[in-house]
MOPAC internal coordinates of N, CA, C and O (Angstrom, degrees):
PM7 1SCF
backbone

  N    0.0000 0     0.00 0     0.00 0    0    0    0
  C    1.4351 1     0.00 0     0.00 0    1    0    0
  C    1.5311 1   108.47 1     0.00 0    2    1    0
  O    1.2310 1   114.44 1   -62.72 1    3    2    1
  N    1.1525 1   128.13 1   117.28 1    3    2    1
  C    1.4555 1   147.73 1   177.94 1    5    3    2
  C    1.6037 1   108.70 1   -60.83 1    6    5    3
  O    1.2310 1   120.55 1   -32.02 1    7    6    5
  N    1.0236 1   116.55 1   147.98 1    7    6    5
  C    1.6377 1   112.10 1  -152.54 1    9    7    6
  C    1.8958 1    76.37 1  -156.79 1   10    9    7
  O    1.2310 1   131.05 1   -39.59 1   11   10    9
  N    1.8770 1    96.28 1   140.41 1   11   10    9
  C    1.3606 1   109.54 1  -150.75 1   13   11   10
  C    1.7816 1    94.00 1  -132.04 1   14   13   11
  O    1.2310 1   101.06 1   -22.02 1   15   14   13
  N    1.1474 1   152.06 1   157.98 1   15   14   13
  C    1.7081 1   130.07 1   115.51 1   17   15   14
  C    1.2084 1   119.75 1   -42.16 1   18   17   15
  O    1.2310 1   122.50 1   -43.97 1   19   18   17
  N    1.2469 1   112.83 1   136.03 1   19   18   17
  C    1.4764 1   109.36 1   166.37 1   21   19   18
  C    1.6917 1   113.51 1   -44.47 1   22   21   19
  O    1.2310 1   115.40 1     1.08 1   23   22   21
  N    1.4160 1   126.33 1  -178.92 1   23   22   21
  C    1.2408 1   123.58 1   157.42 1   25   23   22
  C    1.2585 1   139.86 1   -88.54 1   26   25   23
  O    1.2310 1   123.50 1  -168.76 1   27   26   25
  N    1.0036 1   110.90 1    11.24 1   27   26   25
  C    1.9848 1   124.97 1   168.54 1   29   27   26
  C    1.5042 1    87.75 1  -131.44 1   30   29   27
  O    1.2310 1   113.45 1  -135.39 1   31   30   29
  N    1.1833 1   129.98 1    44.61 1   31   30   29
  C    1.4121 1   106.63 1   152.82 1   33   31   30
  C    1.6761 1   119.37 1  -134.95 1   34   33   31
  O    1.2310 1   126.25 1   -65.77 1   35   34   33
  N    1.4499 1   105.59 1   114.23 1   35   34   33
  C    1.2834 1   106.45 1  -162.95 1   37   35   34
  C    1.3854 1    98.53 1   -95.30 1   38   37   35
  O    1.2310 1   128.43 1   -23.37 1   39   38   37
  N    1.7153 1   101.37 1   156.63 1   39   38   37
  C    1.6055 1   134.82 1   169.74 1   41   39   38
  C    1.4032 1   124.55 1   -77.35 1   42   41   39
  O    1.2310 1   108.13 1   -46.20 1   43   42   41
  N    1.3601 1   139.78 1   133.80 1   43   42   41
  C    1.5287 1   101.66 1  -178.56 1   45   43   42
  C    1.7912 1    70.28 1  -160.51 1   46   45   43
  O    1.2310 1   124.67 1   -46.70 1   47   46   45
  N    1.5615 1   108.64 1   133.30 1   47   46   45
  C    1.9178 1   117.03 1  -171.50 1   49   47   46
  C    1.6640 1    87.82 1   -61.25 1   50   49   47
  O    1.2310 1   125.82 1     0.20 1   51   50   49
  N    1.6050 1   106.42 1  -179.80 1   51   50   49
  C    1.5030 1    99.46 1   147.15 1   53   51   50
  C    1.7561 1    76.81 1  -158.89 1   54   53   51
  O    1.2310 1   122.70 1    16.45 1   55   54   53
  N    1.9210 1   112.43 1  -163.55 1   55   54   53
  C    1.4457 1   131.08 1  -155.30 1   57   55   54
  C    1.6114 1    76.13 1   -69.14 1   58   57   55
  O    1.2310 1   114.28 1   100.38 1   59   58   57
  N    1.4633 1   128.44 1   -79.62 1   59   58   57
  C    1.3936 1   132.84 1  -167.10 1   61   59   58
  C    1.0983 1   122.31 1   -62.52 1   62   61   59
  O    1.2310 1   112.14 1   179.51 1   63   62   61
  N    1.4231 1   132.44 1    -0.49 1   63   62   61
  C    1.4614 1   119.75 1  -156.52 1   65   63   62
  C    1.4357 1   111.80 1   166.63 1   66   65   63
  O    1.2310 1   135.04 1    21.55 1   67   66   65
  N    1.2105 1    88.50 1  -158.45 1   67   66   65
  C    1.7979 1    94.71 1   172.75 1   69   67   66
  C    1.8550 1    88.26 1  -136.06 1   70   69   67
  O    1.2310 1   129.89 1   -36.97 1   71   70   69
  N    1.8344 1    98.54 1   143.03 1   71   70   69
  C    1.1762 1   130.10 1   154.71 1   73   71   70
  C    1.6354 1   122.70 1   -81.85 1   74   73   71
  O    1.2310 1   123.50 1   -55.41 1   75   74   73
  N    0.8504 1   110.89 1   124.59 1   75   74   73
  C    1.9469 1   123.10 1  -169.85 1   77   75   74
  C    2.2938 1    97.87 1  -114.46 1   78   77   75
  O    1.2310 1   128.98 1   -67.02 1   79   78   77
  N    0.8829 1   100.31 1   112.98 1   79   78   77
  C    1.3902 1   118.89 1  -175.85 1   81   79   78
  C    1.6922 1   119.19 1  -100.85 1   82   81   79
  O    1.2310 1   123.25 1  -130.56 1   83   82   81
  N    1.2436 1   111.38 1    49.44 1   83   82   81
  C    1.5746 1   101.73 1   176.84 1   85   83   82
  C    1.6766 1   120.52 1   -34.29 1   86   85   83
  O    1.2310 1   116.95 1   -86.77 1   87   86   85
  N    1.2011 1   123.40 1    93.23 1   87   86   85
  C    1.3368 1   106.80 1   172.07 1   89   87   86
  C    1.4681 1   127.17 1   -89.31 1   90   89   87
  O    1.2310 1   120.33 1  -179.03 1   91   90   89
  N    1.2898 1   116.97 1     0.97 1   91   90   89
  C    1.5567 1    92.97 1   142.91 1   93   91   90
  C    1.3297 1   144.04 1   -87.23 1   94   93   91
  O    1.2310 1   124.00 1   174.03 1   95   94   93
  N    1.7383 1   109.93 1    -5.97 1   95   94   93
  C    1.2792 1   100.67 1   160.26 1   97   95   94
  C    1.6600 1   107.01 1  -109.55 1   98   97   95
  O    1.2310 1   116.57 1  -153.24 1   99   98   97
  N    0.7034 1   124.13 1    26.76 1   99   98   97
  C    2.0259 1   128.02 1   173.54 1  101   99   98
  C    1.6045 1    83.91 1    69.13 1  102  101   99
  O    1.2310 1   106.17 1   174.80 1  103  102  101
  N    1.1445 1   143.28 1    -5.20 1  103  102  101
  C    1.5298 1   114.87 1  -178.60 1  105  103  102
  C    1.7386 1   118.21 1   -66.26 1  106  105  103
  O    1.2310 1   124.27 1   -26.84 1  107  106  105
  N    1.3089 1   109.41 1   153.16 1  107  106  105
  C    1.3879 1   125.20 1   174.61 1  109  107  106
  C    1.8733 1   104.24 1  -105.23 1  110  109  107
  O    1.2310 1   124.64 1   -46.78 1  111  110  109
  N    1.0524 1   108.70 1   133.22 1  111  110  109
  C    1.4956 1   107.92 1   157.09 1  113  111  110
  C    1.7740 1   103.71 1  -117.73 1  114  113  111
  O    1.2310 1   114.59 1   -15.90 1  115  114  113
  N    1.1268 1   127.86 1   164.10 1  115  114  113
  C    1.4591 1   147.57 1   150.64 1  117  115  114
  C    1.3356 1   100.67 1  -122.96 1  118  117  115
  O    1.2310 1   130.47 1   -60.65 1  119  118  117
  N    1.7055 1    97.42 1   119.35 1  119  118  117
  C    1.8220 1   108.69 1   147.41 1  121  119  118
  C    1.4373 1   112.98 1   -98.24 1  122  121  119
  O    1.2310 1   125.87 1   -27.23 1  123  122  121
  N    1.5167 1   106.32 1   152.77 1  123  122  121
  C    1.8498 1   120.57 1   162.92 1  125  123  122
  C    1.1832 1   105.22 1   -45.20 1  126  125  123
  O    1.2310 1   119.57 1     9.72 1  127  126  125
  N    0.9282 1   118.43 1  -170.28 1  127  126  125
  C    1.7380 1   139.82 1   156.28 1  129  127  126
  C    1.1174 1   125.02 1   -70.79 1  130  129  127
  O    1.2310 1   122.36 1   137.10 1  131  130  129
  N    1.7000 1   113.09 1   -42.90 1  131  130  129
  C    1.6543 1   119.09 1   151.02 1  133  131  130
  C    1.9341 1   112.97 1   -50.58 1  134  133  131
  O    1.2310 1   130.57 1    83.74 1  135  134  133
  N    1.2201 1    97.21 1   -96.26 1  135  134  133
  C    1.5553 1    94.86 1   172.01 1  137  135  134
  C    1.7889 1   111.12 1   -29.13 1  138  137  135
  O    1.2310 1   120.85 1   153.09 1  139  138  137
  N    1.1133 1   115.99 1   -26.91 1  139  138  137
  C    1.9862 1    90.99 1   163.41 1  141  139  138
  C    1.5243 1   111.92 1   -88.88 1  142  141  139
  O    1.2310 1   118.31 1   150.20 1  143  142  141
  N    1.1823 1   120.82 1   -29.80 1  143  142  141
  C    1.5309 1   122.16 1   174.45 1  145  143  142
  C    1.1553 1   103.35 1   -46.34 1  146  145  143
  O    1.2310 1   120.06 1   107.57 1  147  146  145
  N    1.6018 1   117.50 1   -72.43 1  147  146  145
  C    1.7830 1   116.11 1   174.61 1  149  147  146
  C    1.3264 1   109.94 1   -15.42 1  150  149  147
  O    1.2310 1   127.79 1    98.48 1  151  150  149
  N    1.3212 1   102.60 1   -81.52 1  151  150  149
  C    1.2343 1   110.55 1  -134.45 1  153  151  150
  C    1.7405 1   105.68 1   -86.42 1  154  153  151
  O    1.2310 1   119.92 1   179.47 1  155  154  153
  N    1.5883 1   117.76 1    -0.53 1  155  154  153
  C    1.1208 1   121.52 1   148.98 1  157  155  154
  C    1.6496 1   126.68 1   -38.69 1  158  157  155
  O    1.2310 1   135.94 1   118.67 1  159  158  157
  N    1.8685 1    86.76 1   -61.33 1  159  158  157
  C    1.2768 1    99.50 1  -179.06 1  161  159  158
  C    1.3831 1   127.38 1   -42.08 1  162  161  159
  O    1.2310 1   135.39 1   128.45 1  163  162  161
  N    1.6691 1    87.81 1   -51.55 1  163  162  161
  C    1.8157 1   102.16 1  -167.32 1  165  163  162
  C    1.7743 1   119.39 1   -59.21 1  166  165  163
  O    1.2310 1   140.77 1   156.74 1  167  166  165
  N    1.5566 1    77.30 1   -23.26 1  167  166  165
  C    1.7685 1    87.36 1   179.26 1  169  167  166
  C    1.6259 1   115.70 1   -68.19 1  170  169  167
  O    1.2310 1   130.24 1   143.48 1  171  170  169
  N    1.4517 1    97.86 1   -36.52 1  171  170  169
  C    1.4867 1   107.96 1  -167.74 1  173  171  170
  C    1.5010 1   103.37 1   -95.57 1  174  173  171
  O    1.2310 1   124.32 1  -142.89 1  175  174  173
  N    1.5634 1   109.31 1    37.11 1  175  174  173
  C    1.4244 1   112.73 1   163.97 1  177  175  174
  C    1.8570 1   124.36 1    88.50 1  178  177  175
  O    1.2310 1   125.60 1   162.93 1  179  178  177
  N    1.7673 1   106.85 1   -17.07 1  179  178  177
  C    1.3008 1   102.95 1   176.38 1  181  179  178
  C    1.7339 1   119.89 1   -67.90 1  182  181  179
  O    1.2310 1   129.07 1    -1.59 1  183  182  181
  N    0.9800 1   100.13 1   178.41 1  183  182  181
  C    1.8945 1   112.52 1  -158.91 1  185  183  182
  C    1.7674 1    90.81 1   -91.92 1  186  185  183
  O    1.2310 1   112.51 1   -27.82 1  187  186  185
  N    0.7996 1   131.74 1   152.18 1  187  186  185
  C    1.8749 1   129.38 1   160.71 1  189  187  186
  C    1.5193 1   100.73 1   -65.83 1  190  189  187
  O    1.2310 1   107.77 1   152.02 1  191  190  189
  N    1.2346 1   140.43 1   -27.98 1  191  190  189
  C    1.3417 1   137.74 1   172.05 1  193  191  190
  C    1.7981 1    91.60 1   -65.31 1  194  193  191
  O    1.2310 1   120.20 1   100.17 1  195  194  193
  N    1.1771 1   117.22 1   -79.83 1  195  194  193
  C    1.2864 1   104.84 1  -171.58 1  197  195  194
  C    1.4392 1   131.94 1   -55.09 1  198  197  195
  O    1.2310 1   117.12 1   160.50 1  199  198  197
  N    1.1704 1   123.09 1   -19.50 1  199  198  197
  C    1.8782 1   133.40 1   134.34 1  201  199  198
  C    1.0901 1   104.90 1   -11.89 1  202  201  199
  O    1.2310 1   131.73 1    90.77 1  203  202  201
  N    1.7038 1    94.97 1   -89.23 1  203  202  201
  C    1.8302 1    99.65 1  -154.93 1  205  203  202
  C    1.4006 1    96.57 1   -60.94 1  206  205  203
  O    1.2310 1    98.45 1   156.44 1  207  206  205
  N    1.2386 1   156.22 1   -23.56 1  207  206  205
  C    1.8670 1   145.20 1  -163.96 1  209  207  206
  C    1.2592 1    94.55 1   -75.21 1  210  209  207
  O    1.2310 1   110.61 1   132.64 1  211  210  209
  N    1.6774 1   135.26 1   -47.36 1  211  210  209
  C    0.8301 1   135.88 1  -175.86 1  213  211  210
  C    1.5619 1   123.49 1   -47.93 1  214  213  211
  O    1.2310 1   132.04 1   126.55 1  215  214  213
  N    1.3080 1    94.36 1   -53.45 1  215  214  213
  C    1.5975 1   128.35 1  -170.92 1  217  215  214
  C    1.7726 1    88.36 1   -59.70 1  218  217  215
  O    1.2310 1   118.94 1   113.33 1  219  218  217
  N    1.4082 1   119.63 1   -66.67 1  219  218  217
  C    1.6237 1   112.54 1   175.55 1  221  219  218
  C    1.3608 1   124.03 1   -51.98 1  222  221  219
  O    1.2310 1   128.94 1   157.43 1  223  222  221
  N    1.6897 1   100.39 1   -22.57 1  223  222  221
  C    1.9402 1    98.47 1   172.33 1  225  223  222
  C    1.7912 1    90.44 1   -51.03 1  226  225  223
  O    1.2310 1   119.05 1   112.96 1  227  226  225
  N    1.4095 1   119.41 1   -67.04 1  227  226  225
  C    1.7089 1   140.33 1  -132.58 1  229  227  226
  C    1.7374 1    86.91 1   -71.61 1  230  229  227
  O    1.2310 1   118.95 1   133.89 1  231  230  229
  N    1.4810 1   119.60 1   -46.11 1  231  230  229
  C    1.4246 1    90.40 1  -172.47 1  233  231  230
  C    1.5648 1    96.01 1  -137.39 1  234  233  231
  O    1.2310 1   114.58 1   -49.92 1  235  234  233
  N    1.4110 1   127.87 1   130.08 1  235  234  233
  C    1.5552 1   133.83 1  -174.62 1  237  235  234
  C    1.1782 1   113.68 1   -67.54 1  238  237  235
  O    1.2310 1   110.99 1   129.65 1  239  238  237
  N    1.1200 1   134.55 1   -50.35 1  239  238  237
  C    1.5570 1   139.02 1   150.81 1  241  239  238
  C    1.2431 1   112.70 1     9.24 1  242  241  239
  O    1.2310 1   126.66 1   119.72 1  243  242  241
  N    1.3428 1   104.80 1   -60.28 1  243  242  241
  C    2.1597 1   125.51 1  -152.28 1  245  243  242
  C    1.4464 1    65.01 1   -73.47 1  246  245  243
  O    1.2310 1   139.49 1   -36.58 1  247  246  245
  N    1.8780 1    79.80 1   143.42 1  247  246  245
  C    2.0412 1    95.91 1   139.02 1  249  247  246
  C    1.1612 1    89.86 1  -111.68 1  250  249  247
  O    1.2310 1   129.01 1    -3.46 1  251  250  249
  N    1.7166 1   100.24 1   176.54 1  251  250  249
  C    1.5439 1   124.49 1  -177.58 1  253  251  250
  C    1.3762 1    92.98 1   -52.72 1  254  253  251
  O    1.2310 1   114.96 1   100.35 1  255  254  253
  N    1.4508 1   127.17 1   -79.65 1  255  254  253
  C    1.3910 1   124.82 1  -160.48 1  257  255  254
  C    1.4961 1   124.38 1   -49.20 1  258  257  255
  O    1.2310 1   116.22 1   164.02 1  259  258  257
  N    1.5251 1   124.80 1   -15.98 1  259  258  257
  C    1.2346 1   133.66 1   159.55 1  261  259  258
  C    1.3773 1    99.65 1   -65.42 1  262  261  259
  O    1.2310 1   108.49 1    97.39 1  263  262  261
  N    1.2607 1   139.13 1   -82.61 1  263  262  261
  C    1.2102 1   147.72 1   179.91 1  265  263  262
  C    1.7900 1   120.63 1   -32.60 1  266  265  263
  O    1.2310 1   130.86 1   137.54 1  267  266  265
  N    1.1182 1    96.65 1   -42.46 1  267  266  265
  C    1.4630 1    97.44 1   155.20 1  269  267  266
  C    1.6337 1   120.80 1   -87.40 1  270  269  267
  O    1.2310 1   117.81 1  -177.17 1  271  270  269
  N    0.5815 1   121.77 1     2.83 1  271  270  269
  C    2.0156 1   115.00 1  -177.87 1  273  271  270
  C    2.2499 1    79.69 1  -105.86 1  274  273  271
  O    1.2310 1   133.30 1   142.80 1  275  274  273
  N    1.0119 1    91.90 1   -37.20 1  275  274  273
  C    2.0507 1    89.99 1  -175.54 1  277  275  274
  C    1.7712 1   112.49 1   -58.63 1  278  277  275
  O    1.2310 1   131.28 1   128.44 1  279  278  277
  N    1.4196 1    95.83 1   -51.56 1  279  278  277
  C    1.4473 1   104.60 1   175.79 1  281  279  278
  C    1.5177 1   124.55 1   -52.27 1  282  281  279
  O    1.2310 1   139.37 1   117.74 1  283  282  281
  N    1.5157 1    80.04 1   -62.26 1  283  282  281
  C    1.8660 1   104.66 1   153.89 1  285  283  282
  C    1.7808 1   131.99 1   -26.29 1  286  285  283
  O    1.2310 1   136.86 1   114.23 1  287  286  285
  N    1.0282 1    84.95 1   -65.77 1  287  286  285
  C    1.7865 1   102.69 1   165.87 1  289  287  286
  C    1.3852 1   113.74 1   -32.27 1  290  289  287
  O    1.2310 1   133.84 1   107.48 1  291  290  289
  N    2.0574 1    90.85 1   -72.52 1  291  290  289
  C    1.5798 1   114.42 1  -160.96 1  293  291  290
  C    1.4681 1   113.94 1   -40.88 1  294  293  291
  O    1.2310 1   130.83 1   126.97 1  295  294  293
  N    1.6677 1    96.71 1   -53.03 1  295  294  293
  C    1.2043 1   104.95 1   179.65 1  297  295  294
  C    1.4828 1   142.29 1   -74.90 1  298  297  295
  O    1.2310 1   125.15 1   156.27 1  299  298  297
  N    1.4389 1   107.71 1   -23.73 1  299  298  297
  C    1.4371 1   108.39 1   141.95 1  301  299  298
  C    1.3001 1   138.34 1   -44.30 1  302  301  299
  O    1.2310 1   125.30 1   131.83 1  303  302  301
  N    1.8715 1   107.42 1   -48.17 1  303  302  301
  C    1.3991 1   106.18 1   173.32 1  305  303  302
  C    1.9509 1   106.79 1   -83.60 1  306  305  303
  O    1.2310 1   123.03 1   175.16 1  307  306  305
  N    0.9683 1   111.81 1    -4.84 1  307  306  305
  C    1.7828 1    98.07 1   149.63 1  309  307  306
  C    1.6347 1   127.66 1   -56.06 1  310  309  307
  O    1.2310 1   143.36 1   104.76 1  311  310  309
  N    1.5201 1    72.22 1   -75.24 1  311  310  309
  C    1.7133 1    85.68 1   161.51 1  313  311  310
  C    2.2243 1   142.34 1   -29.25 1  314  313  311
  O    1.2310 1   150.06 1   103.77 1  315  314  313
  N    1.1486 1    59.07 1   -76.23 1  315  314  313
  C    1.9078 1    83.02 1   151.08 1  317  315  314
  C    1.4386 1   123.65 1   -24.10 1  318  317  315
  O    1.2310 1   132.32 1   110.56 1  319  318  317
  N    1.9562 1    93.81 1   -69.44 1  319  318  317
  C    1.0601 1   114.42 1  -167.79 1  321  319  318
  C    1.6836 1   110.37 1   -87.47 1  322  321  319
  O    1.2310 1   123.05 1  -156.27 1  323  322  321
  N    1.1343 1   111.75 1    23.73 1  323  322  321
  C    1.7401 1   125.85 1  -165.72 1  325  323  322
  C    1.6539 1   108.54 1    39.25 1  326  325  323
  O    1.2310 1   107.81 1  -143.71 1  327  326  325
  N    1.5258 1   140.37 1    36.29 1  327  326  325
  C    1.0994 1   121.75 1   179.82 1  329  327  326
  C    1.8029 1    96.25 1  -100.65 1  330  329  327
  O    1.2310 1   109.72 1   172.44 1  331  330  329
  N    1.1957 1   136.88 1    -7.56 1  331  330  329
  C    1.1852 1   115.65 1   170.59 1  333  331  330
  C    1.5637 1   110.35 1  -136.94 1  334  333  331
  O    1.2310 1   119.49 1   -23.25 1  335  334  333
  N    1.4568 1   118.57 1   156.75 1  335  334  333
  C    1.4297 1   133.04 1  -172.77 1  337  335  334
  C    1.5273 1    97.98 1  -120.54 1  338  337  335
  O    1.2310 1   122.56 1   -35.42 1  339  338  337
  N    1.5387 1   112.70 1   144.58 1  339  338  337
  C    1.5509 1   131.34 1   -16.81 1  341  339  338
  C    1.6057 1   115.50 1   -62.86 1  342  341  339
  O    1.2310 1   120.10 1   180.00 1  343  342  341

């Protein structure tokens, strides 16, 4: 399932991350560098299963199931927060 920004919600890089700008409600979010990796991905078509594998390539530590309940999260509180579709 293809995963979009909403359409009033602008991108803008910053030193840590990326800034997410709801402009219809004036809210600001900041993501990490993780939370922009995600949600890079998701944009550019990867699966949240294939996220978190990724995410365990980047650090050995993670297990899959951490990495998925993380991905998991993110994207709920996207969701939530109406900055991404579906």
């Amino acid at each position: 399932m293809p995963f979009s920004l909403r359409g009033d919600v602008s991108a803008a890089h910053s030193t840590d991350g990326l800034v997410l700008l709801d402009e219809r409600a004036g809210r600001y979010w900041q993501l990490n560098a993780t939370a922009t990796l995600v949600l890079r991905a998701l944009l550019c078509g990867a699966s949240p299963g294939e996220v978190a594998r990724r995410l365990t390539g980047d650090h050995p530590g993670l297990s899959v199931e951490q990495a998925d309940r993380d991905v998991a999260d993110l994207l709920t509180a996207l969701r939530r927060a109406g900055l991404v579709m579906p």
